[in-house]
PyMOL CGO cylinders between C-alpha atoms (Angstrom):
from pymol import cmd
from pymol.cgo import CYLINDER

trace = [
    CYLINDER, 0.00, 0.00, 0.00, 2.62, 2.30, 0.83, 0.3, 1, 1, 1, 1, 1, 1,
    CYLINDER, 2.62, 2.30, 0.83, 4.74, 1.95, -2.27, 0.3, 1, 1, 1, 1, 1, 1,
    CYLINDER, 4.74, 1.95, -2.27, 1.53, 2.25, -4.35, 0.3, 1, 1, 1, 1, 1, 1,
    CYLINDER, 1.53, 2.25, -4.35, 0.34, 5.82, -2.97, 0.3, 1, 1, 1, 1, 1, 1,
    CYLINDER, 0.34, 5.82, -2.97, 4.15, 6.31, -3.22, 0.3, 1, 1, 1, 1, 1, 1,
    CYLINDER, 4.15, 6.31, -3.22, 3.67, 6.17, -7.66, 0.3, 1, 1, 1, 1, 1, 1,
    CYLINDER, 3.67, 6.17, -7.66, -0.10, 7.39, -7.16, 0.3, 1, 1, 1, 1, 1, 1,
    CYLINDER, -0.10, 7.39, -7.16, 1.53, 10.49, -6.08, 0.3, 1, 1, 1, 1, 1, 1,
    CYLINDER, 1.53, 10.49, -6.08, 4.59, 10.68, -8.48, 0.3, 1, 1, 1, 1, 1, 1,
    CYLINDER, 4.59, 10.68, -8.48, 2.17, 9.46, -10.80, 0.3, 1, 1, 1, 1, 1, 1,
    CYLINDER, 2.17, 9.46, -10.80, 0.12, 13.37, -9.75, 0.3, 1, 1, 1, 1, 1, 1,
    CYLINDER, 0.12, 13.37, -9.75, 3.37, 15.00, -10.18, 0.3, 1, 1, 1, 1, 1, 1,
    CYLINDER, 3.37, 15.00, -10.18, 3.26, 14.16, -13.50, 0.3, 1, 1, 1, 1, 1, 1,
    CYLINDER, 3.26, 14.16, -13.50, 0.06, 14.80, -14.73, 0.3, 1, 1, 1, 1, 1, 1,
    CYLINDER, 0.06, 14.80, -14.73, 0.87, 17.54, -16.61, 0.3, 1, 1, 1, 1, 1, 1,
    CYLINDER, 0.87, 17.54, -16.61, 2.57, 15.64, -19.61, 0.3, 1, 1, 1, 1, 1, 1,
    CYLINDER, 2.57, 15.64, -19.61, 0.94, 16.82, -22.69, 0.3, 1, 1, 1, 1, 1, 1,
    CYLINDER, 0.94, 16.82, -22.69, 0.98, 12.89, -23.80, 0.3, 1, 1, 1, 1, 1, 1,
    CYLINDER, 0.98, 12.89, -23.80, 2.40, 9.32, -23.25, 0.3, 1, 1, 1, 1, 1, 1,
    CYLINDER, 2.40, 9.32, -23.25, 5.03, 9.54, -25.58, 0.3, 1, 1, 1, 1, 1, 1,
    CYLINDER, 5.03, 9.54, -25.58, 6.53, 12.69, -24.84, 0.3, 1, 1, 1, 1, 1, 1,
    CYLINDER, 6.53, 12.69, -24.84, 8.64, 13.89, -22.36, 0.3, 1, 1, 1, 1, 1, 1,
    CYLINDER, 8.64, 13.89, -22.36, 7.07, 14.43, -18.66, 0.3, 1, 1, 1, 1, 1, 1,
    CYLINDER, 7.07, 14.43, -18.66, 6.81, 17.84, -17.32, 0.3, 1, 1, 1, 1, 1, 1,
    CYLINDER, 6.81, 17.84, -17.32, 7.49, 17.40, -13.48, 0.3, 1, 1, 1, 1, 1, 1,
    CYLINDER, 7.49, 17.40, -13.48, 5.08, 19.81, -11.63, 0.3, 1, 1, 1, 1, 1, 1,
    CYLINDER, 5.08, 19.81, -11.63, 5.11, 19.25, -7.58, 0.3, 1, 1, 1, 1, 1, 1,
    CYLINDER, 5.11, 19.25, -7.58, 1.48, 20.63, -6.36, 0.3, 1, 1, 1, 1, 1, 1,
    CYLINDER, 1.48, 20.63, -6.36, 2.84, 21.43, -3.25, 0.3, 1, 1, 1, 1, 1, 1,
    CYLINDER, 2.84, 21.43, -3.25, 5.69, 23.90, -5.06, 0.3, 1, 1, 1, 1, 1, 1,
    CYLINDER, 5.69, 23.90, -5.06, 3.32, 25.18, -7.04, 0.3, 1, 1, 1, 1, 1, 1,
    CYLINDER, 3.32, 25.18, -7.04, 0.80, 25.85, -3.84, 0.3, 1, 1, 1, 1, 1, 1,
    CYLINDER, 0.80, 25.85, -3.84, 3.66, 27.44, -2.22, 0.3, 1, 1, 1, 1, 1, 1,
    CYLINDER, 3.66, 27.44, -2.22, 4.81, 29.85, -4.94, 0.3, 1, 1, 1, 1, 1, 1,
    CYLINDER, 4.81, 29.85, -4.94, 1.19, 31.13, -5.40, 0.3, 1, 1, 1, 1, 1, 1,
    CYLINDER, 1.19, 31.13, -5.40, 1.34, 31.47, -1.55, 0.3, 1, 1, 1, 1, 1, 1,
    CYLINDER, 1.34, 31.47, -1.55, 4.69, 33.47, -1.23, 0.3, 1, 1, 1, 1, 1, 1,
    CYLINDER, 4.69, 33.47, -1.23, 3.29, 35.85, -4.42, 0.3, 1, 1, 1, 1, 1, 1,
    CYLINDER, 3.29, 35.85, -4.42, 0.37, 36.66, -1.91, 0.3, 1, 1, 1, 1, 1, 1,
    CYLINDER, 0.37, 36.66, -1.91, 2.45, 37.52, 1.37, 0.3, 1, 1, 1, 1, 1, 1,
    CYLINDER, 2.45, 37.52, 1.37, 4.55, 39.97, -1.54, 0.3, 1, 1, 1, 1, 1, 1,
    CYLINDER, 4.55, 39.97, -1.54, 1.17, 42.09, -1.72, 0.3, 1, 1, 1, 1, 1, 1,
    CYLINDER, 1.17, 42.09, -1.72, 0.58, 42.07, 2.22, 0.3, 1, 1, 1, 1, 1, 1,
    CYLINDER, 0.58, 42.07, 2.22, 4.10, 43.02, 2.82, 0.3, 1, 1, 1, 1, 1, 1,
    CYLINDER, 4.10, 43.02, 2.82, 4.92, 45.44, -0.11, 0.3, 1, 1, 1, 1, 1, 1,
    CYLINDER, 4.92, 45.44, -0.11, 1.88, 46.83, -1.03, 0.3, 1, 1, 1, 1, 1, 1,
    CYLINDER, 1.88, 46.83, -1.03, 0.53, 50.18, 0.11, 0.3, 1, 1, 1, 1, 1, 1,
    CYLINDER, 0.53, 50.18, 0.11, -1.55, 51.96, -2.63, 0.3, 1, 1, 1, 1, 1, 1,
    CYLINDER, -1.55, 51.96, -2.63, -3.89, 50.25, -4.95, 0.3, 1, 1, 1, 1, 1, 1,
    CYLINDER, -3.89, 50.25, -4.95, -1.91, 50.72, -7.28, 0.3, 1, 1, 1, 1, 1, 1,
    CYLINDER, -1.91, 50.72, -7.28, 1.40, 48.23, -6.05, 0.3, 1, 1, 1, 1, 1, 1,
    CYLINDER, 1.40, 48.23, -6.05, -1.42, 45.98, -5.35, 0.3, 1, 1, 1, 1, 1, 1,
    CYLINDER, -1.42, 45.98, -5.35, -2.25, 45.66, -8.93, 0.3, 1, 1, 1, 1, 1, 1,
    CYLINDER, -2.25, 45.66, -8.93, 0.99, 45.27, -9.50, 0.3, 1, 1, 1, 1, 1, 1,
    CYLINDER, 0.99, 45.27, -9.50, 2.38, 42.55, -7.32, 0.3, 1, 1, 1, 1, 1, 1,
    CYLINDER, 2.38, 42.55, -7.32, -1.04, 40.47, -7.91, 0.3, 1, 1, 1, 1, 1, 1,
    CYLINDER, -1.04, 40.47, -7.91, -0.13, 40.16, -11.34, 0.3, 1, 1, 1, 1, 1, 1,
    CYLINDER, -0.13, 40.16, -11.34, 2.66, 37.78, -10.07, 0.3, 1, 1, 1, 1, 1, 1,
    CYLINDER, 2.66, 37.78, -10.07, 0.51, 35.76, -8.18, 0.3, 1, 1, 1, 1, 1, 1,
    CYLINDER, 0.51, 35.76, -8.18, -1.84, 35.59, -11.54, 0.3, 1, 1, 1, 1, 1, 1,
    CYLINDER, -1.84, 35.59, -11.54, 1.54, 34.35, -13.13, 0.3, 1, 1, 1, 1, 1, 1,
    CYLINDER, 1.54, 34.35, -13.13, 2.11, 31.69, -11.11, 0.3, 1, 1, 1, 1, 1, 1,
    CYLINDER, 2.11, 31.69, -11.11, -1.43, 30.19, -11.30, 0.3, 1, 1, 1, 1, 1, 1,
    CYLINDER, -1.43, 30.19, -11.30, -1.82, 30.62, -14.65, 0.3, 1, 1, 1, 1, 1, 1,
    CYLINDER, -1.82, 30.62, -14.65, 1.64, 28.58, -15.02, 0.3, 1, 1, 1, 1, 1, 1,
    CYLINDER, 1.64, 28.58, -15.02, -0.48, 25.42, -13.05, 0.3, 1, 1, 1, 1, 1, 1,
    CYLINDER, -0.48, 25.42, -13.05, -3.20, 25.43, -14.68, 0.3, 1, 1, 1, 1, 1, 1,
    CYLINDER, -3.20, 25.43, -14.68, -2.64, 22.76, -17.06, 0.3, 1, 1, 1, 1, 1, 1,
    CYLINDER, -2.64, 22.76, -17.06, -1.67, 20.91, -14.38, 0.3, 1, 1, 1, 1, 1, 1,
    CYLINDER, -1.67, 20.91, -14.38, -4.91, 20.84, -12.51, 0.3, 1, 1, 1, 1, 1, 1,
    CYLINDER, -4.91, 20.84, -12.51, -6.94, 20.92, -15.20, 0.3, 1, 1, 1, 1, 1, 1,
    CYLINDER, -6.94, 20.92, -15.20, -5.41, 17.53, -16.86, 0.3, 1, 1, 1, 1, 1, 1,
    CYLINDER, -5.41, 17.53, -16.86, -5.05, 16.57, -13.17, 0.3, 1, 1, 1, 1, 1, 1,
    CYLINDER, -5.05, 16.57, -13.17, -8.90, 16.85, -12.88, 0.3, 1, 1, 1, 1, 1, 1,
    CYLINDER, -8.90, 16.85, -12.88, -9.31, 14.52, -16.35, 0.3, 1, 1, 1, 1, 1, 1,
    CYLINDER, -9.31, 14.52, -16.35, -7.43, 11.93, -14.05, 0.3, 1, 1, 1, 1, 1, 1,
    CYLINDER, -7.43, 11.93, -14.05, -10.40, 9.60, -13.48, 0.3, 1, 1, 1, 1, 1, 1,
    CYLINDER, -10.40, 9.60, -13.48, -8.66, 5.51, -13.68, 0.3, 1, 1, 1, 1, 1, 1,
    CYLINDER, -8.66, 5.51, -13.68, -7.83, 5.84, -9.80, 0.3, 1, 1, 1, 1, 1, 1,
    CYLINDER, -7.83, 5.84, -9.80, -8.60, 3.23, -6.72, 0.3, 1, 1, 1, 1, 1, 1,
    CYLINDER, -8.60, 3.23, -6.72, -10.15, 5.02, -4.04, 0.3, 1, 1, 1, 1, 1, 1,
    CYLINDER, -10.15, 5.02, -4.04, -7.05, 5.74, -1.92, 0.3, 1, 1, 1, 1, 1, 1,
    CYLINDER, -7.05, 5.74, -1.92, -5.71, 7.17, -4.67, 0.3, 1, 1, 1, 1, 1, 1,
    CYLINDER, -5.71, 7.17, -4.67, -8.72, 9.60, -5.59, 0.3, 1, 1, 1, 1, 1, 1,
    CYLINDER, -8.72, 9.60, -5.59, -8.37, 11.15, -2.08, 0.3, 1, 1, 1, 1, 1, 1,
    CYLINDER, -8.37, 11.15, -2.08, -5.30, 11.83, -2.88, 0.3, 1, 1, 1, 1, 1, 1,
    CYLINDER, -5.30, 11.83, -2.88, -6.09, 13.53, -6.04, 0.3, 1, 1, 1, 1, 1, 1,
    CYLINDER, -6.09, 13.53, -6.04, -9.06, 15.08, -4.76, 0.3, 1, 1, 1, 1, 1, 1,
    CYLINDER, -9.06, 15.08, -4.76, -6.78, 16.88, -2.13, 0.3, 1, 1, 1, 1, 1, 1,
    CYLINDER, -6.78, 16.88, -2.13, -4.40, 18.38, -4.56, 0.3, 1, 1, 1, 1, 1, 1,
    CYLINDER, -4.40, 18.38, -4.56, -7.26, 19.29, -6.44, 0.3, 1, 1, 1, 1, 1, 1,
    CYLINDER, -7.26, 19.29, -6.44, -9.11, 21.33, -3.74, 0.3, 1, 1, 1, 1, 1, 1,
    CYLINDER, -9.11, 21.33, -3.74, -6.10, 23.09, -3.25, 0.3, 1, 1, 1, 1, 1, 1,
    CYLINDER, -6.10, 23.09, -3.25, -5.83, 24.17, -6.37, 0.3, 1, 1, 1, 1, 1, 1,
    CYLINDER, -5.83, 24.17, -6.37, -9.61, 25.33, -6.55, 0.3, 1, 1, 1, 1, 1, 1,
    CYLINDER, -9.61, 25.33, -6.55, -8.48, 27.37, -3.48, 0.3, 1, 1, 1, 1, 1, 1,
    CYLINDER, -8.48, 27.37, -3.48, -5.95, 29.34, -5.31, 0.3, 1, 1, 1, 1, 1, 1,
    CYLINDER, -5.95, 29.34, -5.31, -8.22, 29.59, -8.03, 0.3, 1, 1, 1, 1, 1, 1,
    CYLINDER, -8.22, 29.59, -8.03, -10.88, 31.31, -5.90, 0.3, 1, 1, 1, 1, 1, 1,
    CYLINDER, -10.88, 31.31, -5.90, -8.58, 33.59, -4.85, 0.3, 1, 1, 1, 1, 1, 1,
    CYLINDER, -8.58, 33.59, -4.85, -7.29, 34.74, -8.04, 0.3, 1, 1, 1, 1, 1, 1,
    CYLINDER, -7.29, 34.74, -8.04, -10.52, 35.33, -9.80, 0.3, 1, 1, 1, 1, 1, 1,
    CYLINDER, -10.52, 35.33, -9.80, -12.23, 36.83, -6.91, 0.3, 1, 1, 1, 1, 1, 1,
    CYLINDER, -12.23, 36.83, -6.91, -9.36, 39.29, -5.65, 0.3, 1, 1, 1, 1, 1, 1,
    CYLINDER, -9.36, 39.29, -5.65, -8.54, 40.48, -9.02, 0.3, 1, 1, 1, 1, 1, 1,
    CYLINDER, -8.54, 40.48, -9.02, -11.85, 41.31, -9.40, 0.3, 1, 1, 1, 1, 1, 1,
    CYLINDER, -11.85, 41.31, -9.40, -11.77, 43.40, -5.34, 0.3, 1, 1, 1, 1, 1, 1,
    CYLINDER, -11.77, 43.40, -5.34, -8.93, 45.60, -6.98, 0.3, 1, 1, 1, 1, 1, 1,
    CYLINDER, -8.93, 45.60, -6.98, -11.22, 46.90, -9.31, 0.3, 1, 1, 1, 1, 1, 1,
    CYLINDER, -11.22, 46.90, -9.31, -13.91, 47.47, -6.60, 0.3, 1, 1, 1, 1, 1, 1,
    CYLINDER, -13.91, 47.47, -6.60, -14.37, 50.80, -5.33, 0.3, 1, 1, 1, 1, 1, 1,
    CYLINDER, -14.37, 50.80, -5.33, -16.33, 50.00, -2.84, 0.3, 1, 1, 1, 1, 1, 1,
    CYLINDER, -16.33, 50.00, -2.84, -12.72, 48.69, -0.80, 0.3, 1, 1, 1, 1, 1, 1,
    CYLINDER, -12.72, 48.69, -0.80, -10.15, 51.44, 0.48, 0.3, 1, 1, 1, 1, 1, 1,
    CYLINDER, -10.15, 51.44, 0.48, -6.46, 50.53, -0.11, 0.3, 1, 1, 1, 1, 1, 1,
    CYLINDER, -6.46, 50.53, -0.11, -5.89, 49.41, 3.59, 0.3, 1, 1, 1, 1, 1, 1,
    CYLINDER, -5.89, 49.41, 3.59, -9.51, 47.02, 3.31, 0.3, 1, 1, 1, 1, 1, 1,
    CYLINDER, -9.51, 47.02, 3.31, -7.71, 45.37, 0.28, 0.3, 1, 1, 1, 1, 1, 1,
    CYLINDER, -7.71, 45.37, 0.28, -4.59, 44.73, 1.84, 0.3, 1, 1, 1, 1, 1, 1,
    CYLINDER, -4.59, 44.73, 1.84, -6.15, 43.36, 4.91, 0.3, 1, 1, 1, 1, 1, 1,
    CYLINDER, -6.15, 43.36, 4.91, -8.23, 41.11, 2.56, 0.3, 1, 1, 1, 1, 1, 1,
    CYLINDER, -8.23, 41.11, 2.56, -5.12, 39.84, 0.69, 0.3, 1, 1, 1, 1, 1, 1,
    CYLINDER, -5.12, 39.84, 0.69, -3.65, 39.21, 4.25, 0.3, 1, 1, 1, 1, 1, 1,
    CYLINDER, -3.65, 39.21, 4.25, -6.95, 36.76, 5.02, 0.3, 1, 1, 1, 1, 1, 1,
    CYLINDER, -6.95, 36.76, 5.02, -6.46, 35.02, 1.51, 0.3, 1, 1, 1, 1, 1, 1,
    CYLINDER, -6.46, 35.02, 1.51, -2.90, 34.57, 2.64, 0.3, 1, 1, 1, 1, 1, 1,
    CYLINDER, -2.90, 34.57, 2.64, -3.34, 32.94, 6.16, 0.3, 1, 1, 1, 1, 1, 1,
    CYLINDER, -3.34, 32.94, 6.16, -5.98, 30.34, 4.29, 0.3, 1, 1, 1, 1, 1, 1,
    CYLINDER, -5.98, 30.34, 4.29, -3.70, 29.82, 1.36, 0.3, 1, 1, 1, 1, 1, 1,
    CYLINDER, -3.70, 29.82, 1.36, -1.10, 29.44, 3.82, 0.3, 1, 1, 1, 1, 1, 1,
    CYLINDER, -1.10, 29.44, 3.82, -2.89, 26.41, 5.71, 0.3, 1, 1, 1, 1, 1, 1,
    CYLINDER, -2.89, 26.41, 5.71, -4.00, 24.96, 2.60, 0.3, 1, 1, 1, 1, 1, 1,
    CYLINDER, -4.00, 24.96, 2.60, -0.21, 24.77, 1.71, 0.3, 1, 1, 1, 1, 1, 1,
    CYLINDER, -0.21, 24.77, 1.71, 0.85, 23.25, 4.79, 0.3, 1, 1, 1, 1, 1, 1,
    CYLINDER, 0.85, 23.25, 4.79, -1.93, 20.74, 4.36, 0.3, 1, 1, 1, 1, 1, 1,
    CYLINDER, -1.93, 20.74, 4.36, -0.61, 19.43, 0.80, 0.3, 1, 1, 1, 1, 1, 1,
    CYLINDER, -0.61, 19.43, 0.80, 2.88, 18.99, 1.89, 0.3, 1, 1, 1, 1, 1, 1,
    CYLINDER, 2.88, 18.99, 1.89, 2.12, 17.28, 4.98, 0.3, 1, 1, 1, 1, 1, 1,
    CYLINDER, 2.12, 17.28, 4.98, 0.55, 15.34, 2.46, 0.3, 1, 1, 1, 1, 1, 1,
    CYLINDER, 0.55, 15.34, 2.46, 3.58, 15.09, 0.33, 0.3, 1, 1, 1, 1, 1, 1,
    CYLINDER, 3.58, 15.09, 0.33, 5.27, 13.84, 3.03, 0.3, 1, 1, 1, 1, 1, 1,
    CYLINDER, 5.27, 13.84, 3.03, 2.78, 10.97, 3.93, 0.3, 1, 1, 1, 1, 1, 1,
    CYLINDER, 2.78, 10.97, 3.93, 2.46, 9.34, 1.00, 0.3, 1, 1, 1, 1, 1, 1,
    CYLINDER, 2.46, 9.34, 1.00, 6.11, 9.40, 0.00, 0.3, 1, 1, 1, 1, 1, 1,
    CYLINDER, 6.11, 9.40, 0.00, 8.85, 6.02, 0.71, 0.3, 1, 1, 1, 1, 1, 1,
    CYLINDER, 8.85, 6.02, 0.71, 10.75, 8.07, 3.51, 0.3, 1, 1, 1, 1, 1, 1,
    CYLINDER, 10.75, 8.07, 3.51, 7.44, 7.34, 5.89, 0.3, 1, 1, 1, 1, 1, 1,
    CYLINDER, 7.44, 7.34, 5.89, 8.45, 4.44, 6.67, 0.3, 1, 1, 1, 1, 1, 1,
    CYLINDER, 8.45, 4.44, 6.67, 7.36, 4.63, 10.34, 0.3, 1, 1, 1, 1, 1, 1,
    CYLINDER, 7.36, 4.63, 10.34, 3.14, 4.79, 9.26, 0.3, 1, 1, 1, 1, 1, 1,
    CYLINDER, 3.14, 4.79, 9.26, 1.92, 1.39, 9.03, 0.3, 1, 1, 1, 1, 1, 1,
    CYLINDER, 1.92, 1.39, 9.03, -1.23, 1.68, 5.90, 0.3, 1, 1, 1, 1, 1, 1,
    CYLINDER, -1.23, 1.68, 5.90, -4.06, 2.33, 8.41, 0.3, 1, 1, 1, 1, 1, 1,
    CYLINDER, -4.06, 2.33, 8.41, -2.22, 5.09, 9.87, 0.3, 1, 1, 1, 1, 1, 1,
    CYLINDER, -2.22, 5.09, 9.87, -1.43, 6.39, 6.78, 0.3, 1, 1, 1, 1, 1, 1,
    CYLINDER, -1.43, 6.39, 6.78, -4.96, 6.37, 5.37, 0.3, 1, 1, 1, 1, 1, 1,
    CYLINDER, -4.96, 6.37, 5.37, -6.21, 7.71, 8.33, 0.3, 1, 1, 1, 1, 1, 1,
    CYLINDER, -6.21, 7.71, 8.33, -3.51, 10.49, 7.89, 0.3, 1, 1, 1, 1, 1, 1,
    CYLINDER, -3.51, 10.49, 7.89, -4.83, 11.06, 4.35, 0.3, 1, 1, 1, 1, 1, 1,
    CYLINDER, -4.83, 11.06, 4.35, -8.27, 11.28, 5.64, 0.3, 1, 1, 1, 1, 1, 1,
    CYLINDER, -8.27, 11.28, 5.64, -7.49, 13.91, 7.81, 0.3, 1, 1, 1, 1, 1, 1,
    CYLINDER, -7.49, 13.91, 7.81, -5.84, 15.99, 5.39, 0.3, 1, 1, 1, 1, 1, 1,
    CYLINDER, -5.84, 15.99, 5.39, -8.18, 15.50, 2.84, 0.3, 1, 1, 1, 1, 1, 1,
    CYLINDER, -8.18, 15.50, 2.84, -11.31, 16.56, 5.68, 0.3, 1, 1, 1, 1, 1, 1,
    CYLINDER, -11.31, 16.56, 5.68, -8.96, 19.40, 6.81, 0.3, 1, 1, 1, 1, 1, 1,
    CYLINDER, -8.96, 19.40, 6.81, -8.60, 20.90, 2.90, 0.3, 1, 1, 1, 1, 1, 1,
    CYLINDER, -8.60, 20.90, 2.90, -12.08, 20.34, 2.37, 0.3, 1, 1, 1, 1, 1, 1,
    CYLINDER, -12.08, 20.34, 2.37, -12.71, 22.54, 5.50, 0.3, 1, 1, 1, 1, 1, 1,
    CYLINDER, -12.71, 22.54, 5.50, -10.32, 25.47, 4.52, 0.3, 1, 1, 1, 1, 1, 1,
    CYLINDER, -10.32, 25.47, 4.52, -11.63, 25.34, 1.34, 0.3, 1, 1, 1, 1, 1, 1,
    CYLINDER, -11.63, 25.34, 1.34, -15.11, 26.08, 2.57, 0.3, 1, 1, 1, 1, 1, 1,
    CYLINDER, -15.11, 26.08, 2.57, -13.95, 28.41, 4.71, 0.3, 1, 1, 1, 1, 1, 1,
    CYLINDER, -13.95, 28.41, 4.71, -11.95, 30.72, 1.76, 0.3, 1, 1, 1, 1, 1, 1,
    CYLINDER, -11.95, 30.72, 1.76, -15.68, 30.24, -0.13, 0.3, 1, 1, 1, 1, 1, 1,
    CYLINDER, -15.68, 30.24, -0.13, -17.10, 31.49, 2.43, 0.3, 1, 1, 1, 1, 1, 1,
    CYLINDER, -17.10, 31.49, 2.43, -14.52, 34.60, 3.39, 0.3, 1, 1, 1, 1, 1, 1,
    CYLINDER, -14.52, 34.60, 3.39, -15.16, 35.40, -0.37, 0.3, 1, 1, 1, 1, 1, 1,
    CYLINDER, -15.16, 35.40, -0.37, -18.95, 35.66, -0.29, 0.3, 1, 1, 1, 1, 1, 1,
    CYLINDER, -18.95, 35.66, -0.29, -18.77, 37.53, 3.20, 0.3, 1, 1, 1, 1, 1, 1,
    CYLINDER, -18.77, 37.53, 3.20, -16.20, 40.50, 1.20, 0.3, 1, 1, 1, 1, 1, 1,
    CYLINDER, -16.20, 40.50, 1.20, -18.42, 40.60, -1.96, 0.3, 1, 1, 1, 1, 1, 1,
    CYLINDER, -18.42, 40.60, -1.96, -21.66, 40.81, 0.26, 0.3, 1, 1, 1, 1, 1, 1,
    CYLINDER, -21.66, 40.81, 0.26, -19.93, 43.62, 2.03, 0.3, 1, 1, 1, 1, 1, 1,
    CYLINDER, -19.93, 43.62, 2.03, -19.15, 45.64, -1.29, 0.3, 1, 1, 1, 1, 1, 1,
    CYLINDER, -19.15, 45.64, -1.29, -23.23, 44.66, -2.40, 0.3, 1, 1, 1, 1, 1, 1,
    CYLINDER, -23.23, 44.66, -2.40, -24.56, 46.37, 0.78, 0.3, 1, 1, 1, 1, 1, 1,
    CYLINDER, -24.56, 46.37, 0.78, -22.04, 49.69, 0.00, 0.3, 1, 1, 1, 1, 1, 1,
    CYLINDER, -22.04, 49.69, 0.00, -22.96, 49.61, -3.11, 0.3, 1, 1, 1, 1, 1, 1,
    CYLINDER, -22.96, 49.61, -3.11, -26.61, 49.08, -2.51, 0.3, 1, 1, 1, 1, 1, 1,
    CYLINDER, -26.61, 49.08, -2.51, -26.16, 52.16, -0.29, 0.3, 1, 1, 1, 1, 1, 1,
    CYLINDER, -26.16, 52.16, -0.29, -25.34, 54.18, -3.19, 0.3, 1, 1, 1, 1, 1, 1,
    CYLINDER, -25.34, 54.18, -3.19, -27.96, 52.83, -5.78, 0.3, 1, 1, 1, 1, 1, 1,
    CYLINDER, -27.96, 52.83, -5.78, -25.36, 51.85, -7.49, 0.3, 1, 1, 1, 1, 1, 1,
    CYLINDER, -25.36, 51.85, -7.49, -25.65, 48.00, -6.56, 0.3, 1, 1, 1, 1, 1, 1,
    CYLINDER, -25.65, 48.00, -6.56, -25.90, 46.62, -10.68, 0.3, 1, 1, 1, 1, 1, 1,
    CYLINDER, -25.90, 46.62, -10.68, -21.68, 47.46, -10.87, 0.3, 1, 1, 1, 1, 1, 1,
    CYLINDER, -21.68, 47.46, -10.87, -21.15, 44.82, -8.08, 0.3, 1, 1, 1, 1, 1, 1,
    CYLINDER, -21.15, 44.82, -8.08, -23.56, 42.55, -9.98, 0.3, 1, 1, 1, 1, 1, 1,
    CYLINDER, -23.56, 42.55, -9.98, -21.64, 42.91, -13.21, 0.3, 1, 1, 1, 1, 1, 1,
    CYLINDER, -21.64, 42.91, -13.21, -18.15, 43.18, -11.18, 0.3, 1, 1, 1, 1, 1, 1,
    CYLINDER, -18.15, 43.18, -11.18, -18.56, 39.49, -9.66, 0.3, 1, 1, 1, 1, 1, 1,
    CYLINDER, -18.56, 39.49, -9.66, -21.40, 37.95, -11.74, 0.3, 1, 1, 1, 1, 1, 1,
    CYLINDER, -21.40, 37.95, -11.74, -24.98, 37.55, -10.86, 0.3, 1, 1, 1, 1, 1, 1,
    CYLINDER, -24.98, 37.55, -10.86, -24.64, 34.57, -9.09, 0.3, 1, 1, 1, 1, 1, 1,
    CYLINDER, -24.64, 34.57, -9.09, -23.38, 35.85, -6.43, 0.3, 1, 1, 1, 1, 1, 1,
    CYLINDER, -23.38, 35.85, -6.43, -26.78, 36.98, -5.50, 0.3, 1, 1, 1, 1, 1, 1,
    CYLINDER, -26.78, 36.98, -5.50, -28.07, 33.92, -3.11, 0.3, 1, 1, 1, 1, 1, 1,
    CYLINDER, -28.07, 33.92, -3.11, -25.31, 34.83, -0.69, 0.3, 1, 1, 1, 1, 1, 1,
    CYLINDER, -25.31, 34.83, -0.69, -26.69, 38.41, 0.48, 0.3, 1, 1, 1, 1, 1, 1,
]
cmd.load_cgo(trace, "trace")
């Protein structure tokens, strides 16, 4: 069992290979997690006008944009045992994580219904739940690889439940954060008969959450 997660996982590293007979493109989720995690700390730390917000976000758009290949032919994945889908299912929430928060804070910085220091202090909320998220996936890393040699297979699928229960948690959570700073930009906006722009900012949608 614990050589088998062992290739389920390298098997996830390499899902990005365009096909069977060319050459595998090695992308580690948790590297890739991380890097779209230290582009968001750059805005919290570095940022202090809308306008270096903008900027350093564009990095963080970067980054994602270079993984998204990867989850989406990750996602197309479907010959897995069950073990093995957890697994993938993990790697895959945390990806849908990041993904939230790059569509939905791009959209903030163009929201003028958020002051410079609100948008920071969002960005530093995305970053603490990106930041567990992270953690998470390379605890997971770390699990199913040969060097845990201590974890007999119960512990270690009871490990991987964990994780996977804990991702699906934060990842609710980040949903949730989302809906609660877009609700607050609706009632401003609403305010201001002007609530239509925050309909057409974030997509109608949105709507059931206010």
């Amino acid at each position: 069992m614990k050589k088998n997660l062992s290739m389920v996982y390298a098997a996830l590293m390499l899902a990005a290979a365009p096909c069977a007979n060319a050459q595998f493109v090695v992308t580690d989720p948790a590297n890739l997690a991380s890097g779209i995690l230290n582009s968001a700390n750059e805005i919290i730390q570095t940022s202090s006008t809308v306008s270096n917000v903008v900027k350093n976000f564009k990095e963080v758009q970067k980054v994602y944009n270079q993984g998204k290949e990867y989850y989406d032919k990750l996602q197309a994945v479907n010959s897995l045992v069950k073990d093995a889908r957890k697994v993938q299912q993990t790697v895959l929430l945390v990806g849908d994580v990041s993904q939230i928060y790059v569509q939905n804070f791009g959209k903030m910085i163009n929201d003028p219904n958020f002051t410079p220091q609100e948008l920071i202090a969002i960005g530093n909320g995305y970053a603490a739940l990106l930041g567990e998220s992270t953690e998470l996936l390379k605890e997971l890393k770390q699990i199913v690889s040969t060097s845990s040699l201590s974890l007999n297979d119960k512990e270690r699928m009871d490990m991987i439940s964990r994780i996977y229960k804990e991702v699906k948690e934060y990842h609710s959570l980040v949903r949730y954060y989302t809906n609660k700073n877009i609700s607050v930009s609706y009632l401003r906006a609403k305010k201001k008969n002007d609530a239509r722009s925050v309909l057409d900012l974030y997509g109608t949608s949105s709507q059931k959450y206010w």
